[in-house]
Backbone as a chain_set.jsonl record, in Angstrom:
{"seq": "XXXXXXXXXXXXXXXXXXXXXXXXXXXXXXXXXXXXXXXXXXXXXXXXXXXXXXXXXXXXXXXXXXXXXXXXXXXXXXXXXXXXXXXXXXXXXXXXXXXXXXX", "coords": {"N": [[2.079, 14.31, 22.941], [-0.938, 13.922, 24.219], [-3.649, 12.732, 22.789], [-7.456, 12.406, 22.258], [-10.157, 10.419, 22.326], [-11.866, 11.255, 19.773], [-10.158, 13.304, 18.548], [-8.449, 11.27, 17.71], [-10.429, 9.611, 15.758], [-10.561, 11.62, 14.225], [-8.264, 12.564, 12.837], [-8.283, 10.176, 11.651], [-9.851, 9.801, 10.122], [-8.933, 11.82, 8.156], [-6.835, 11.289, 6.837], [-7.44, 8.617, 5.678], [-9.385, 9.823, 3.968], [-7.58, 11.22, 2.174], [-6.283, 8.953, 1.063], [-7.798, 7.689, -0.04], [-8.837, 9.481, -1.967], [-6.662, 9.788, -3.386], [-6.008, 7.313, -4.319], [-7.918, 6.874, -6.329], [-7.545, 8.709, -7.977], [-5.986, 9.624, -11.277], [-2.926, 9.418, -13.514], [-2.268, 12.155, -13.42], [-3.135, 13.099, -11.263], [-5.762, 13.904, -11.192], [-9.836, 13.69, -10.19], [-12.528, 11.461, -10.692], [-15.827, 12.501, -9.966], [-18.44, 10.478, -9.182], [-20.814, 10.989, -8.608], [-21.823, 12.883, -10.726], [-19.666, 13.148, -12.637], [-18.073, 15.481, -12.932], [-14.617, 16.543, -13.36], [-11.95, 17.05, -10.832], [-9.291, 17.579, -9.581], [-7.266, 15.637, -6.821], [-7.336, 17.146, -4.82], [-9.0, 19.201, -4.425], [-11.409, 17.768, -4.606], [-13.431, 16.033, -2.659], [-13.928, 13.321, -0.402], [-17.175, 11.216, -0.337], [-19.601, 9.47, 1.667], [-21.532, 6.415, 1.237], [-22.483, 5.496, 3.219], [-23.402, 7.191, 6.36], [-21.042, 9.031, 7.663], [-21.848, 8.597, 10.162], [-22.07, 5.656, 10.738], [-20.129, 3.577, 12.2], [-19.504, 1.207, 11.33], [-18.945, 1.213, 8.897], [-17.865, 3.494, 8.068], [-15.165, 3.672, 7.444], [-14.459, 2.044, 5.382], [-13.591, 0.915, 2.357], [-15.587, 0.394, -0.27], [-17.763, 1.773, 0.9], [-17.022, 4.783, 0.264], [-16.236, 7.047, -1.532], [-14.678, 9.19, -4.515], [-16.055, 12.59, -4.833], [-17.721, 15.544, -6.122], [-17.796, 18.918, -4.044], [-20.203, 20.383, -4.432], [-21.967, 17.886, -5.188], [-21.56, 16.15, -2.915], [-21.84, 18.085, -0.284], [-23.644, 19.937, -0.338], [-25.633, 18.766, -2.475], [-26.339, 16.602, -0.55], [-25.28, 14.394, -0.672], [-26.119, 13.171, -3.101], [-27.966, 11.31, -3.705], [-29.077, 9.526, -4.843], [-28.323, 9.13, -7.508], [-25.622, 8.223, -6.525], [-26.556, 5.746, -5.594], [-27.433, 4.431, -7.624], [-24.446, 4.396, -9.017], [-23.064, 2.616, -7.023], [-24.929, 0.17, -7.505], [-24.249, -0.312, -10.044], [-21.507, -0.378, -9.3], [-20.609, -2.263, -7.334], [-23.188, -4.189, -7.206], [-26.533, -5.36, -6.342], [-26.9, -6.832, -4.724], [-24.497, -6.178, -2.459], [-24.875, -3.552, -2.682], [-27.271, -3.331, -0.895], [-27.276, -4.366, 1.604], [-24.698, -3.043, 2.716], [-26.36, -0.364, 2.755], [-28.791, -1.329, 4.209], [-27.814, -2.744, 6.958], [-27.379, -2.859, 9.859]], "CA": [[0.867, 15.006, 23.319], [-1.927, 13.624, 24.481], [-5.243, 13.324, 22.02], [-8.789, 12.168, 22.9], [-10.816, 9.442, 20.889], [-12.138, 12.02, 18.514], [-8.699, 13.768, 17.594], [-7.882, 10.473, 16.847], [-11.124, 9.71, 14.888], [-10.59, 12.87, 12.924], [-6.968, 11.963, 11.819], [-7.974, 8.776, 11.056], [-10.684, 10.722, 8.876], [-8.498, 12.648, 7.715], [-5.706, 10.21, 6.194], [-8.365, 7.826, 4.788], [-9.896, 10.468, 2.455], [-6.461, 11.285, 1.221], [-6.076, 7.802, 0.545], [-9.691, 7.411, -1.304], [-8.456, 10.25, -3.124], [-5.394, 9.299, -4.396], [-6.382, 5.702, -4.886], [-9.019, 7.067, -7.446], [-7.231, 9.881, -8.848], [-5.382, 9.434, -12.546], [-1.603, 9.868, -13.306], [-2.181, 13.537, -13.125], [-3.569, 13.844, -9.983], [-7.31, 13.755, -11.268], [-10.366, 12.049, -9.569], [-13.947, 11.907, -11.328], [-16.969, 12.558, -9.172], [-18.767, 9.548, -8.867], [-22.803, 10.936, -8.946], [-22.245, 13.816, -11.403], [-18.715, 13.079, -13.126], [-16.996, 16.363, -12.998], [-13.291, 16.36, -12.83], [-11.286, 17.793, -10.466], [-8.131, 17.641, -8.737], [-7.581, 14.624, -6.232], [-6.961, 17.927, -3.445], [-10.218, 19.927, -4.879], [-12.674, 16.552, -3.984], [-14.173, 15.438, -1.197], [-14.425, 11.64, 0.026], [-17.932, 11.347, -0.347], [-19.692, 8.582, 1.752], [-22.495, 6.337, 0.909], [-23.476, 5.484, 4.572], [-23.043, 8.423, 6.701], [-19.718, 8.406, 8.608], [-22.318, 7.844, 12.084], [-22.105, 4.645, 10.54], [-18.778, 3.58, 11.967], [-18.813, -0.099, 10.683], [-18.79, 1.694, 7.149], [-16.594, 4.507, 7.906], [-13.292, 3.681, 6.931], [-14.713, 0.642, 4.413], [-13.599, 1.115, 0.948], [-17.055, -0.094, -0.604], [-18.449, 2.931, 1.114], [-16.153, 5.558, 0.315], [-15.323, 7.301, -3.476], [-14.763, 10.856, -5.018], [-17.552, 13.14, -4.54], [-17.457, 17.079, -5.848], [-18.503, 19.709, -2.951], [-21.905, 20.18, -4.798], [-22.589, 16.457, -4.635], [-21.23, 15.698, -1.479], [-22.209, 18.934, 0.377], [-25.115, 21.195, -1.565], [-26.884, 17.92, -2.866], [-26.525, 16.046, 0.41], [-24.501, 13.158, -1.069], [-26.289, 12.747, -4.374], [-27.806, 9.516, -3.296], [-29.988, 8.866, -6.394], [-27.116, 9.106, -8.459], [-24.752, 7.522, -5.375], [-27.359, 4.312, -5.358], [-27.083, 3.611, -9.332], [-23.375, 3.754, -8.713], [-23.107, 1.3, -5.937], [-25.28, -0.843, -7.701], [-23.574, -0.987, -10.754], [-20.04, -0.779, -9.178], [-20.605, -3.453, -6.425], [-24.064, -5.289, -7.591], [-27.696, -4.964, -6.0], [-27.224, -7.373, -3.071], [-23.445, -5.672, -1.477], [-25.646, -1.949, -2.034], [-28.542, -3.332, 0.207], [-26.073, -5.032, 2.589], [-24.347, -1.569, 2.85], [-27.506, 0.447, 3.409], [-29.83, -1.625, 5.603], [-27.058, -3.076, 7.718], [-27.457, -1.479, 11.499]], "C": [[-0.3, 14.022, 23.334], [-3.407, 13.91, 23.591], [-6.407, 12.189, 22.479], [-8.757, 11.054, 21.904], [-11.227, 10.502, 19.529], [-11.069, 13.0, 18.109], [-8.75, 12.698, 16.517], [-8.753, 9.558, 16.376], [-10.593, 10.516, 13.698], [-8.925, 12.42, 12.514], [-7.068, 10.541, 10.9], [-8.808, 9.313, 9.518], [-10.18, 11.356, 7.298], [-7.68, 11.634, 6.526], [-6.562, 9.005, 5.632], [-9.008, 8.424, 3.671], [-8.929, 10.964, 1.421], [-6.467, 9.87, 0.49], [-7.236, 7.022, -0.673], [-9.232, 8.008, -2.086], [-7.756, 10.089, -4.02], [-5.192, 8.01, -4.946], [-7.11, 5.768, -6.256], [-8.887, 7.934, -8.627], [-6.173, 9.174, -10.196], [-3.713, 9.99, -12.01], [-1.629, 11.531, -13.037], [-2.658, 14.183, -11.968], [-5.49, 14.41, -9.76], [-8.156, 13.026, -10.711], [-12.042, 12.788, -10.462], [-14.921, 11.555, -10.296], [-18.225, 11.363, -9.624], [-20.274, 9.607, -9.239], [-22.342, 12.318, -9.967], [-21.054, 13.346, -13.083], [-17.885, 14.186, -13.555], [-15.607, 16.083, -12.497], [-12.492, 17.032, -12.112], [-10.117, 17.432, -9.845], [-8.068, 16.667, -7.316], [-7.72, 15.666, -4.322], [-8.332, 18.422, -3.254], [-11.632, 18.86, -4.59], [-12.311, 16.3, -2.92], [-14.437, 13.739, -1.182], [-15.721, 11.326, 0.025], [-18.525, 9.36, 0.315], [-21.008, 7.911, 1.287], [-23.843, 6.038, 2.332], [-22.614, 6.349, 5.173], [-21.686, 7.982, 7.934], [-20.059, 8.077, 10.285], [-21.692, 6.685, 11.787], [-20.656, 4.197, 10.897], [-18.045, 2.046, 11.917], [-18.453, 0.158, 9.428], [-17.826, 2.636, 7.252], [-15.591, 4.645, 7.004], [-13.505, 2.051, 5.639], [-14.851, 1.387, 3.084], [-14.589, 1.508, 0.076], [-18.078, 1.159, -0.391], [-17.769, 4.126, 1.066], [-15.936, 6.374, -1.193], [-15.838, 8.548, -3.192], [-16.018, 11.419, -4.874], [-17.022, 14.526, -4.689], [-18.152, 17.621, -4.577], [-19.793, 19.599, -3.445], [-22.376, 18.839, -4.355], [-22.901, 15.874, -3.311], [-21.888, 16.652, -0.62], [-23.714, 19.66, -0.043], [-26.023, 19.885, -1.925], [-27.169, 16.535, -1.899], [-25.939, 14.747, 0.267], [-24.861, 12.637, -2.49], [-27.161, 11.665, -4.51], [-29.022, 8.911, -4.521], [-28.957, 8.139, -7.315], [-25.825, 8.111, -7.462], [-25.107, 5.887, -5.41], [-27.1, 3.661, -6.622], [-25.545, 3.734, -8.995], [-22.624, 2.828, -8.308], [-24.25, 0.176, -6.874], [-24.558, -1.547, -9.169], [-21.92, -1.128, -10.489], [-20.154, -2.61, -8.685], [-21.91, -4.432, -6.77], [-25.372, -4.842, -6.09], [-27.594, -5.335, -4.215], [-25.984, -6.773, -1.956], [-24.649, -4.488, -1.414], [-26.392, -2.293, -0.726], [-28.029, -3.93, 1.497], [-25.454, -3.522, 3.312], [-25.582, -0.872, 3.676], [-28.465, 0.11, 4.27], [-28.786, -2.249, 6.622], [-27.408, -2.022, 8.921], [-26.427, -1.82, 12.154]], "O": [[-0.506, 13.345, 22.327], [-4.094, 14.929, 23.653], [-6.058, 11.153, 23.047], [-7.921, 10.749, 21.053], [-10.768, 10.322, 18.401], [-11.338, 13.546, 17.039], [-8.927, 12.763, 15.301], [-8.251, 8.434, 16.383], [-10.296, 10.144, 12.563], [-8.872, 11.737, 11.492], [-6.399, 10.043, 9.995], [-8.478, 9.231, 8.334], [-10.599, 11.402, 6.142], [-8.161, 11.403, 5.417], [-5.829, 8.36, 4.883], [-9.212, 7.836, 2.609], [-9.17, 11.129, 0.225], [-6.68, 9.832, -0.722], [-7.304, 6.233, -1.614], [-9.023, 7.426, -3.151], [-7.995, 10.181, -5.224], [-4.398, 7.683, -5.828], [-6.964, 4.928, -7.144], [-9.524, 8.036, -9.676], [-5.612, 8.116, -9.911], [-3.308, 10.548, -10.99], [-0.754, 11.967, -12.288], [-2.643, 15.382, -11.687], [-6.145, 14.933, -8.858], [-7.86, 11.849, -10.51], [-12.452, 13.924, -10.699], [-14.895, 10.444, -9.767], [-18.901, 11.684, -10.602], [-20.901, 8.765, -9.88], [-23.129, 13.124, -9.472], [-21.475, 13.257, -14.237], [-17.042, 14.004, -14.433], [-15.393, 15.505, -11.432], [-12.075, 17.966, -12.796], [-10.407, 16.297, -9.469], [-8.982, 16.984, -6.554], [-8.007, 15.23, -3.207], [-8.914, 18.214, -2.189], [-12.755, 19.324, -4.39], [-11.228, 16.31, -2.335], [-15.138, 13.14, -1.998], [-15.633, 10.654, 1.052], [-18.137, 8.319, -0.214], [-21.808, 8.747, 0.867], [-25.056, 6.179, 2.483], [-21.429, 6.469, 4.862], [-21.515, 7.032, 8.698], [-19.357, 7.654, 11.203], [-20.691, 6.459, 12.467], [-19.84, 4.375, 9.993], [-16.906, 1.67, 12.193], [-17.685, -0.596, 8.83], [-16.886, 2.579, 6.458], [-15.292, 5.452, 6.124], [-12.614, 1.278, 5.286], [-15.743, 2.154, 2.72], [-14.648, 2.654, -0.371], [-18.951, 1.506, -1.187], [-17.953, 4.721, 2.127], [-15.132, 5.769, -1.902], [-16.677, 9.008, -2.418], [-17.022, 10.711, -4.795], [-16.176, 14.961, -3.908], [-19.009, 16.924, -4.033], [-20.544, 18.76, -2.946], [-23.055, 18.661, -3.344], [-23.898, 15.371, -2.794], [-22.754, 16.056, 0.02], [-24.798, 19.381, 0.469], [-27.214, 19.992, -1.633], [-27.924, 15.621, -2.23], [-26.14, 13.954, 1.187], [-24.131, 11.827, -3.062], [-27.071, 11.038, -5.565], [-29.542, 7.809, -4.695], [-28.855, 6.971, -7.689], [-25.211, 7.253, -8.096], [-24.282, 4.98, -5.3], [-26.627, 2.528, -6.716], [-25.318, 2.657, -8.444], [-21.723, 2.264, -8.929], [-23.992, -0.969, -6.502], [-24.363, -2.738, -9.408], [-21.172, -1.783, -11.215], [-19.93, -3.663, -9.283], [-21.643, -5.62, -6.587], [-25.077, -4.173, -5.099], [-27.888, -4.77, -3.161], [-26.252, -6.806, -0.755], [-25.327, -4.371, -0.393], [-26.202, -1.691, 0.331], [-28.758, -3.776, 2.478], [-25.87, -3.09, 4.387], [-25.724, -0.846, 4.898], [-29.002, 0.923, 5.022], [-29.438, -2.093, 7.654], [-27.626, -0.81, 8.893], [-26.134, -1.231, 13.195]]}, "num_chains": 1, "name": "protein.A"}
């Protein structure tokens, strides 16, 4: 069957946030939310990005990518207060600003 570019965007979408997920999640299948730290289920989270998936040099880039509950990710628009101190203490001041002003 025949799919478009954006099918096969969205699969790619799709199979990369599994893979965030389960990369991040514990032996039990746990992943901790990243700007709040609630725990949930590696099925029950969301991929949460730090540059928005327009961004499609960041997209599918690790670096920009981790657990994120629905609230965070969805309801608090990504968290990005809490998202920014993350990224700076995961990755360090100068990858964050690399990340975020990059065009």
């Amino acid at each position: 069957m025949y799919k478009n570019s954006d099918s096969w965007k969205d699969l790619a979408d799709n199979v990369f946030s599994v893979y965030i997920r389960l990369k991040n999640a514990d032996k039990d299948g746990r992943c901790k939310c990243i700007t709040c730290g609630k725990v949930l289920h590696w099925r029950e989270i969301q991929n949460g990005h730090y540059r928005s998936r327009l961004s499609n040099k960041y997209r599918f880039d690790e670096r920009n990518c981790h657990p994120q509950c629905k609230g965070c990710n969805v309801m608090l628009n990504g968290n990005y207060r809490n998202y920014h101190k993350f990224m700076v203490a995961t990755y360090g001041e100068e990858v964050e600003e690399r990340l975020w002003n990059d065009k």
